[in-house]
N, C-alpha and C positions, 0 to 999 in steps of 0.2 A: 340568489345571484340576480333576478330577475328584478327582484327587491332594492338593490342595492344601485341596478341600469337606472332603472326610474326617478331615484333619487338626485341621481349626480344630472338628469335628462329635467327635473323640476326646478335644479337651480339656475341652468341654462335659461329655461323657462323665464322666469322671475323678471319683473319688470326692472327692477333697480335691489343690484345689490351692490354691496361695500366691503366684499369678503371673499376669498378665496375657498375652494373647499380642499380638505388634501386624501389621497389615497394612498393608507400606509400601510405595507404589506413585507414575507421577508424575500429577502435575494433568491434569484431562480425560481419566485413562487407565478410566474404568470403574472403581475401588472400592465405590463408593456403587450403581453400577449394579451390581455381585457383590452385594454385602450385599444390597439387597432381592428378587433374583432367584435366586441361590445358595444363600446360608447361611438369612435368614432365616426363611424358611419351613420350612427342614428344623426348625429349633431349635425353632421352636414346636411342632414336631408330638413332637418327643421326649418320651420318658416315663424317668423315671430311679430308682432306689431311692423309689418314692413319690410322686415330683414331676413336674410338667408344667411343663416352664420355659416362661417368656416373656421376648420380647428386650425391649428399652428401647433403641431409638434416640436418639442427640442428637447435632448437631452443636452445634461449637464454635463456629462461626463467628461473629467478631463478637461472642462472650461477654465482657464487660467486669466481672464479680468471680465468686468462688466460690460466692455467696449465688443466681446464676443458675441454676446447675449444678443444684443442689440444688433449688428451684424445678420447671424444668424433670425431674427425676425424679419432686418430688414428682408434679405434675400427668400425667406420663407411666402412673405407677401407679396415683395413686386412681381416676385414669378408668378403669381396668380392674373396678373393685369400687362403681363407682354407677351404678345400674340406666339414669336416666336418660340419665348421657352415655352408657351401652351401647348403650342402643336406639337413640340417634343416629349414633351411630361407625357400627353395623351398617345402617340406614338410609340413610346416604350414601356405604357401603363405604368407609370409611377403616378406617385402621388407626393412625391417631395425631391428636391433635388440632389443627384446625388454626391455625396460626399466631396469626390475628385473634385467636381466641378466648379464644386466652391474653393476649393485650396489654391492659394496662390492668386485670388484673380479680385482685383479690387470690383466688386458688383456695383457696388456704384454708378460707374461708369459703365461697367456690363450691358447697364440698361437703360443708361440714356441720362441718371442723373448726376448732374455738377455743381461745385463747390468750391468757390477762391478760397487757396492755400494745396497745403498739400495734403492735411490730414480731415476725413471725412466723417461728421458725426450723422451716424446711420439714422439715431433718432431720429433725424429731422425728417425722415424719409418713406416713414411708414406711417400709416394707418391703420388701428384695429379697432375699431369701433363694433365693426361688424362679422369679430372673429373672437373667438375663442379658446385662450391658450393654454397649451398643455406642456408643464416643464415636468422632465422625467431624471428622475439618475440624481436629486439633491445631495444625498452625503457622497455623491461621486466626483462632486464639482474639486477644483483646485483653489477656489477661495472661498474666503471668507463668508457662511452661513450664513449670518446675520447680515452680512452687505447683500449678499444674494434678495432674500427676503427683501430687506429695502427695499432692494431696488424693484424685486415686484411689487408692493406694495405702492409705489407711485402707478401702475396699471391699475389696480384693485380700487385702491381710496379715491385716486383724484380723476381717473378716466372710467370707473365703475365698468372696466372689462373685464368677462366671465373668465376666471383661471383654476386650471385645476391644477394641484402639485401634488408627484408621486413619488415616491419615498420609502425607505427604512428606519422607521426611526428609533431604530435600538442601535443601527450600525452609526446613525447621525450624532445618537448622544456618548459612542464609545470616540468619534472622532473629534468634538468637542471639549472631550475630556484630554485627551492623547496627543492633540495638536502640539507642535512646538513643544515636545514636552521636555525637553534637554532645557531649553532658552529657562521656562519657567521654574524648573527644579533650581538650575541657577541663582535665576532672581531670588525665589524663595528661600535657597539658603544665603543668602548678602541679605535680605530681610533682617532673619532670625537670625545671624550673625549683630547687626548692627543693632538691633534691638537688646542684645544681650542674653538672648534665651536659646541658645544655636547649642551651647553643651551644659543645658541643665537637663538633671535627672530624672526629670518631674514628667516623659513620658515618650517612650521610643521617638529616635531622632526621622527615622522612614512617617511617623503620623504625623511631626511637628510640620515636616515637607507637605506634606499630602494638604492639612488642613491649609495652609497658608499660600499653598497654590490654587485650594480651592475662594478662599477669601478675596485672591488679588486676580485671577482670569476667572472669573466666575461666569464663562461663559453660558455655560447651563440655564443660569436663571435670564440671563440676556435673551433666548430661545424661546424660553417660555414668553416670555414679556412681551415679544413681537410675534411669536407664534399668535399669541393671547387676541393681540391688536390685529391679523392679517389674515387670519382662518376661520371661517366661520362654522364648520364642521367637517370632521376628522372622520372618515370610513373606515372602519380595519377591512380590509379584502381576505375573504375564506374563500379561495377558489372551489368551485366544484368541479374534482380531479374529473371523471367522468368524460365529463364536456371535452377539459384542454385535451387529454389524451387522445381520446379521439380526433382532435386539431391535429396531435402531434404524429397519429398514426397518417395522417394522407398523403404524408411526406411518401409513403411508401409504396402509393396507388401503382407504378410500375412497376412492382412485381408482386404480383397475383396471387400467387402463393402463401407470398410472404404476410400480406395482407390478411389474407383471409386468417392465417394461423393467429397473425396479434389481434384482429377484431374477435377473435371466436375465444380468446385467451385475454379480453381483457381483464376480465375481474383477477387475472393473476397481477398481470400489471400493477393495478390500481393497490391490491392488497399489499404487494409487495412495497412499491411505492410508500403506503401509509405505517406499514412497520419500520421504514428505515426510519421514522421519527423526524422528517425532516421534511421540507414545502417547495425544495429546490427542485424545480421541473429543468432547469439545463441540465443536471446529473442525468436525471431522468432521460432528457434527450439525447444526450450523450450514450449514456447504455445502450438503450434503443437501436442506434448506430452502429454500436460495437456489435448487437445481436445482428442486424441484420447482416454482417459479414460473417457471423458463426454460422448462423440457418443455410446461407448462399453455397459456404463453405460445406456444411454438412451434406445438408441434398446435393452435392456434385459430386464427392468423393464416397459417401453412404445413403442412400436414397433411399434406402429401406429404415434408417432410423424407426426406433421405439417411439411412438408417440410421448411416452412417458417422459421418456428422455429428454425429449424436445422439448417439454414444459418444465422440466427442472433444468435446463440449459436455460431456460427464459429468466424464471427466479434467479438463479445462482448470477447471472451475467449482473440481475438488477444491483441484488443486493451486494455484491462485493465491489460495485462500484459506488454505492453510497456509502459503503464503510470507509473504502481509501480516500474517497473524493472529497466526502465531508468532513474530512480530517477529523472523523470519530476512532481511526487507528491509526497507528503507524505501517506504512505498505510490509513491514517485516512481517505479522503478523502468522502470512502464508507460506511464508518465502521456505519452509520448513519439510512444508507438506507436503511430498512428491508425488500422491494418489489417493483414490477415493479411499483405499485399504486402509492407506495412513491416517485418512479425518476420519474413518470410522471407527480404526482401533482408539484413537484420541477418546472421541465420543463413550465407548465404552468403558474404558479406564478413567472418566473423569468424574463418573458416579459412583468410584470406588476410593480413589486418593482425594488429597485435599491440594492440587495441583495450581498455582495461581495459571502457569503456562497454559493450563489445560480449559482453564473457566471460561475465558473470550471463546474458542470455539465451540464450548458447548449450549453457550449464552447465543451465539450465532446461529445455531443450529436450531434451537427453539425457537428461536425469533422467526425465523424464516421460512421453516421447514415445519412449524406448526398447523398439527392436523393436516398436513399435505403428504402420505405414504410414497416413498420414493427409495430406490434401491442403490440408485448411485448418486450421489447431493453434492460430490465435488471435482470437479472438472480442471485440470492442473492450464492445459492450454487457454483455458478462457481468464482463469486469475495472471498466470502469465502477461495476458492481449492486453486487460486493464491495466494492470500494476506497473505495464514498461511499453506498452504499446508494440510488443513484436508479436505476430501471431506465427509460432513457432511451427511449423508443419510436421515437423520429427513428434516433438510432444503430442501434437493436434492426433496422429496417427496412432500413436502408441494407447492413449489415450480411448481411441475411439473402439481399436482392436480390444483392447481389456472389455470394453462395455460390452460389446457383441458378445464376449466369452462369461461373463459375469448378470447379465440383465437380469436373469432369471435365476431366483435366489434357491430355487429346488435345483436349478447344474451348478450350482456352486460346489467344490469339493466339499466334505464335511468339515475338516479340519480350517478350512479358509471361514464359515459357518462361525463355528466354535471363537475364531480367535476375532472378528470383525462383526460378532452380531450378539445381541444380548439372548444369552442361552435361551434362555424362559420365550425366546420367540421361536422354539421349535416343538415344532408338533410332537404330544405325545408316541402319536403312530411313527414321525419320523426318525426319534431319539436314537432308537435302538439302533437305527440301522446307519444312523453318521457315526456310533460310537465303536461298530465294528470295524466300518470304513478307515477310520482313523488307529486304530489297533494295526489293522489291516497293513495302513501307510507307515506305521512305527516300524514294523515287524519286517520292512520290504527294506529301509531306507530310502524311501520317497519323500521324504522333507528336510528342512535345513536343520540344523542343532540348535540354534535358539528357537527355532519354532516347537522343536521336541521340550525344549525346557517352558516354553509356555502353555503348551496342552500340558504337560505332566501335571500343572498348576490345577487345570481345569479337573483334570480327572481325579486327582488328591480331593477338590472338592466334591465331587458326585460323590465318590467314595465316601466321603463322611456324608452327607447327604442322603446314603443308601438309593441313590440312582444309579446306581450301575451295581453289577454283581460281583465285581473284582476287589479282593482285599487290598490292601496295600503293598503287603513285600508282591506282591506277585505282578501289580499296578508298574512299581520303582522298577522289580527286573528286567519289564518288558522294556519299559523305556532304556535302562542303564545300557542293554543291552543294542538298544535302537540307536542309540549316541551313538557307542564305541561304532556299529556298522557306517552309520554318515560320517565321522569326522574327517574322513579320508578326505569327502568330496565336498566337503562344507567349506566353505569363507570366514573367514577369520570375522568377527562381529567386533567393531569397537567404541559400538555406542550399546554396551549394556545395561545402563540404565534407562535409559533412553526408552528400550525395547522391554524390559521386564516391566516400565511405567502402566503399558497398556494392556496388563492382564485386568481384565474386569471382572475381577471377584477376587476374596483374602486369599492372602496365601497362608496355606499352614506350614507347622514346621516338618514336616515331610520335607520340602524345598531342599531342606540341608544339604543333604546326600546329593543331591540333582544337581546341585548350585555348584558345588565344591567338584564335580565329577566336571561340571558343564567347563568349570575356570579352568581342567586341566588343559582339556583337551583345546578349550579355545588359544589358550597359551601355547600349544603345540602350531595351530595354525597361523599363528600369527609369527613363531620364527619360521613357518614354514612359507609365508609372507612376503617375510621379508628376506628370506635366503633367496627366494625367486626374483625381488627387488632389484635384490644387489647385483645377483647372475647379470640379469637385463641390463644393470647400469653401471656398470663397470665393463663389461662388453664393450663400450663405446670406447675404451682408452686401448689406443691411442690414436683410431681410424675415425672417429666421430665426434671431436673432442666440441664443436659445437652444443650436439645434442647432451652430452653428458655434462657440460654447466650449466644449460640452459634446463635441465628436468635435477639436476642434483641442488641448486640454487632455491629453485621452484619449490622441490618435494621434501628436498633430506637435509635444511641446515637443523632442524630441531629434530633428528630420527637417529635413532642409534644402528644407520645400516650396515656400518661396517664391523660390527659385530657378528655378522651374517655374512663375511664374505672369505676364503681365505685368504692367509697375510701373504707367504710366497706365490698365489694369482697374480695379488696387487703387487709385488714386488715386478714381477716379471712385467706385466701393462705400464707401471710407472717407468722401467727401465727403457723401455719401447718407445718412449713418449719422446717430443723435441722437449730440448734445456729452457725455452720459453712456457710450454705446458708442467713439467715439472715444480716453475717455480710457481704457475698461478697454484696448481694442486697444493702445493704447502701451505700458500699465505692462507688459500681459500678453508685450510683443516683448522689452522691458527686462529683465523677469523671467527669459526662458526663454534669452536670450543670456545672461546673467550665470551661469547655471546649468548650459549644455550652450557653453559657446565655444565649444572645440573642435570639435567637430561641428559647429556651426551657421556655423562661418567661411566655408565656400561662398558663403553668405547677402551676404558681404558688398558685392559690386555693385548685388546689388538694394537693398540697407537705402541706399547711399548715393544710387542713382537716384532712390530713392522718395521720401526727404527733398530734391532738386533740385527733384523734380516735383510735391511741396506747397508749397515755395518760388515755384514759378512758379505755380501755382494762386493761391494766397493776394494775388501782387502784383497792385497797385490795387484790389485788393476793398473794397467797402467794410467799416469795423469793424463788427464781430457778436459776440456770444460763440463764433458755431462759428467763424467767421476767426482768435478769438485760442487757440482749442482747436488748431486745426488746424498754428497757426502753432508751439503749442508742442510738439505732436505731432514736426514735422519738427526744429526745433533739439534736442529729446530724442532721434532716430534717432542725434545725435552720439556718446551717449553708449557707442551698438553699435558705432558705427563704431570708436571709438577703442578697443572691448574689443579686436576684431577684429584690430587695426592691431598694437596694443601686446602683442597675443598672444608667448611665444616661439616662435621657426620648431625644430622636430623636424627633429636632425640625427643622423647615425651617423660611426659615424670610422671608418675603411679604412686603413690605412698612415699614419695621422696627420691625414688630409687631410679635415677635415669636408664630408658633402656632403648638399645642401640638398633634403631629400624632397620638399617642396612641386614643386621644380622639374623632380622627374623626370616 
């Protein structure tokens, strides 16, 4: 780096030169952070044959004509020679004017000089003989490249003033190419149209375009060619991270703490930094930012924090904002994963399947988490804070409560061990003693039902393995018999593959029995479910009729709940109901069977019971308007019935011979 100060400080030097030199580096990599910290300051303190240079800073960015350019010089320089903006620059310690001050305000005149007419060419106004400019942000400009250049090259060639130009120029030559590109795709095809080769065969019409836009805007070699003529040497800048972070940690000097943990913890930084593949120091700074609100956060509500913790909170903040940030994923990525349990059963099962969902995070995990030992590596509140910017306090907490309860991988339960760690990391001496623990938990009904069906996996394998002493039948009974005692209190699971994805090891066919015993019972709580469902939401009719379209709308147009509820309940609540509710509840059955059939064909005994059992309500009633509501109510269930009926039945063919899924 040191190397590289010196050089751009020699050309400065240089009695006469006729060339500009440029500093080309990528976005977020630190240029702008070198210039005011590097070069800068050496230049102005130079003294040369007579002269005391000074730089003149200007970004490009967002410049929309040449007339700006100029402008911004002028005002950049006369403020150096009028006493009063002096005294204020020095009084607020700046070193260049800021922004506001220039907006709106003809400077011109600001500072005393005048011009017959109305319109002011700033040119005529300055002088840099004895300065040294620095244009930054080039492919950020809103014009034209090549005019740009121009028009520095009448500084360079014919006023032989020192300039240095900072830049990207890979993002320069993507906007070179990309400019106007609607206008020129056009031209390009009225070209090849009128030449007569627009629909010959002779070689994809997307290449005919491409070349012939590169033929007729060839701005690329335009670039080169003034480049050629206007630069006399090109620097790539490899910052040394080192340094700027350090720059970027002193932001943080007011708290003490905070400080001391990221100076003491740089080389995590830095490491982490250099694995996301990327030179963007704003990500960087940004993270940084976002940590310092997690750490703040942390020590006020947990003070006692893991150290450990606190350095995989540091990593993890880095790295998942260089994933989202640098649009190297899509923010979905996480959105998935509700706990550390979750990325680590992931992790576990993605060395077993051939999972594409599963490869990014386990690509992530190595990348990041390499050679770094850590017991909890993912942190839902802090992907949360990046991903959307809310720092969620409910999550923050829930969160931080599981880590205290989990840090330490010897209090971890056996069974939580077994299903979230790769076995082979457990000590011989401890084996025995998580495998009775977990027997232990079978035999009590201390766990969920799918979790009994994923140890059962694990222990089918020791068992062929001859790591445990338990045959098989004897292995199956304990479990089978473990189900049947949870099922009561278990939860209906209905992401079963989902959950059987992250066993990390084969499954054998043992499974069978397990799988088929597991589908009864989960089918039992899932009408048990949804009988509880429906109690709750239909309860609302006809005292809460708000709540019960606003959660029935929400939850149930693709759910076959009323199959789960009974028909004379529903009769009695629809009768209760005003002749206004009545009829949104028909249109609203009408509505959602026409739109989910399929799915809702369960439905169809009760839709036909329930139209029987308004028919039988409604007879000898006397006439009412809710009588002929009601009455229309039931002859419209018809129109379900018949979606229902007329449905086609889903078949498959076997050897020719169609067979009728419904009836397996």
């Amino acid at each position: 780096m040191e190397d590289l100060v010196e050089s751009i400080l020699d050309y400065v030097r240089a009695d006469y030169t006729d060339y500009a030199i440029m500093i080309n580096g990528e976005w977020g990599s630190g240029k702008t952070y070198f210039w005011n910290n590097k070069i800068r300051n050496k230049i102005d303190s130079l003294s040369f044959n007579g002269k005391k240079y000074t730089t003149i800073y200007m970004s490009l960015y967002g410049i929309s004509n040449l007339e700006e350019i100029s402008k911004k010089i002028f005002i950049e320089t006369t403020q150096l020679m009028d006493k009063n903006m002096k005294k204020y620059m020095q009084t607020h310690d700046r070193t260049s004017i800021p922004e506001y001050a220039k907006t709106g305000l003809d400077m011109a005149h600001l500072f005393g000089a005048k011009q017959t007419g109305d319109k002011i060419d700033y040119g005529q106004f300055f002088s840099t003989d004895d300065k040294v400019l620095c244009f930054d942000d080039l492919e950020r400009a809103n014009v034209d490249v090549i005019d740009i250049l121009g028009y520095i090259n009448n500084f360079v060639e014919h006023d032989h003033i020192k300039t240095i130009i900072i830049c990207n120029e890979k993002e320069l030559a993507t906007k070179l190419k990309s400019s106007n590109l609607e206008m020129k795709t056009f031209i390009a095809t009225y070209l090849l149209d009128k030449e007569g080769t627009l629909l010959k065969a002779d070689k994809p019409l997307v290449e005919k375009i491409s070349e012939k836009i590169e033929y007729v805007f060839d701005k690329a070699n335009d670039y080169e060619r003034i480049k050629e003529k206007l630069i006399g040497e090109t620097f790539e800048y490899a910052p040394q991270f080192s340094y700027i972070i350090n720059g970027l940690l002193m932001r943080y000097e007011s708290n003490p703490d905070l400080i001391r943990f990221l100076r003491e913890h740089t080389n995590l930084i830095t490491n982490t930094f250099i694995k996301s593949g990327t030179r963007n120091l704003r990500i960087l700074k940004h993270a940084l930012n976002d940590f310092k609100k997690i750490y703040e956060t942390v020590n006020k509500f947990y003070p006692n924090t893991n150290l450990r913790v606190l350095q995989t909170m540091l990593i993890f903040t880095i790295a998942v904002s260089f994933e989202i940030k640098a649009g190297k994923i899509t923010k979905d990525k996480f959105v998935n994963i509700n706990s550390n349990e979750e990325y680590k059963s992931i992790l576990v099962s993605s060395r077993v399947l051939m999972d594409n969902r599963q490869f990014y995070i386990k690509e992530f995990d190595n990348n990041y988490y390499f050679n770094f030992k850590s017991e909890y590596r993912f942190f839902k509140f802090i992907e949360m804070y990046v991903r959307n910017r809310i720092f969620d306090m409910k999550v923050f907490k829930n969160d931080m409560e599981m880590i205290i309860q989990t840090i330490d991988t010897e209090k971890l339960p056996g069974y939580k061990r077994l299903l979230t760690e790769e076995y082979w990391k457990i000590s011989d001496d401890q084996f025995p003693a998580i495998i009775a623990e977990v027997i232990e938990n079978v035999q009590n009904g201390d766990l969920k039902l799918i979790e009994l069906v994923k140890l059962f996996a694990y222990f089918s394998y020791f068992s062929r393995k001859k790591l445990i002493d338990y045959d098989m039948p004897t292995i199956k009974l304990i479990f089978l018999k473990g189900m049947d005692l949870v099922s009561e209190k278990s939860e209906y699971c209905d992401n079963i593959d989902e959950e059987l994805s992250r066993i990390g090891i084969d499954i054998g066919d043992d499974m069978k029995d397990i799988l088929k015993h597991f589908h009864e019972l989960n089918k039992n709580l899932e009408k048990k479910m949804y009988k509880n469902q429906a109690e709750e939401i239909f309860k609302c009719i006809p005292m809460k009729m708000e709540t019960f379209y606003d959660k029935f709308i929400t939850e149930y147009m693709e759910k076959p709940i009323l199959n789960y509820y009974d028909t004379y309940q529903m009769v009695q609540r629809i009768t209760c109901a005003s002749n206004e509710d009545i009829v949104k509840i028909k249109e609203m059955l009408i509505d959602r069977a026409k739109k989910n059939t399929r799915k809702l064909e369960p439905e169809l005994q009760f839709i036909i019971s329930l139209k029987q059992a308004l028919e039988e309500y409604c007879k000898d009633k006397d006439i009412s308007i809710k009588i002929v509501m009601l009455k229309e109510f039931a002859n419209d269930m018809q129109t379900i019935i018949n979606l229902y009926n007329n449905m086609p039945r889903r078949t498959v063919y076997k050897r020719k011979k169609p067979i009728d899924i419904d009836k397996l």
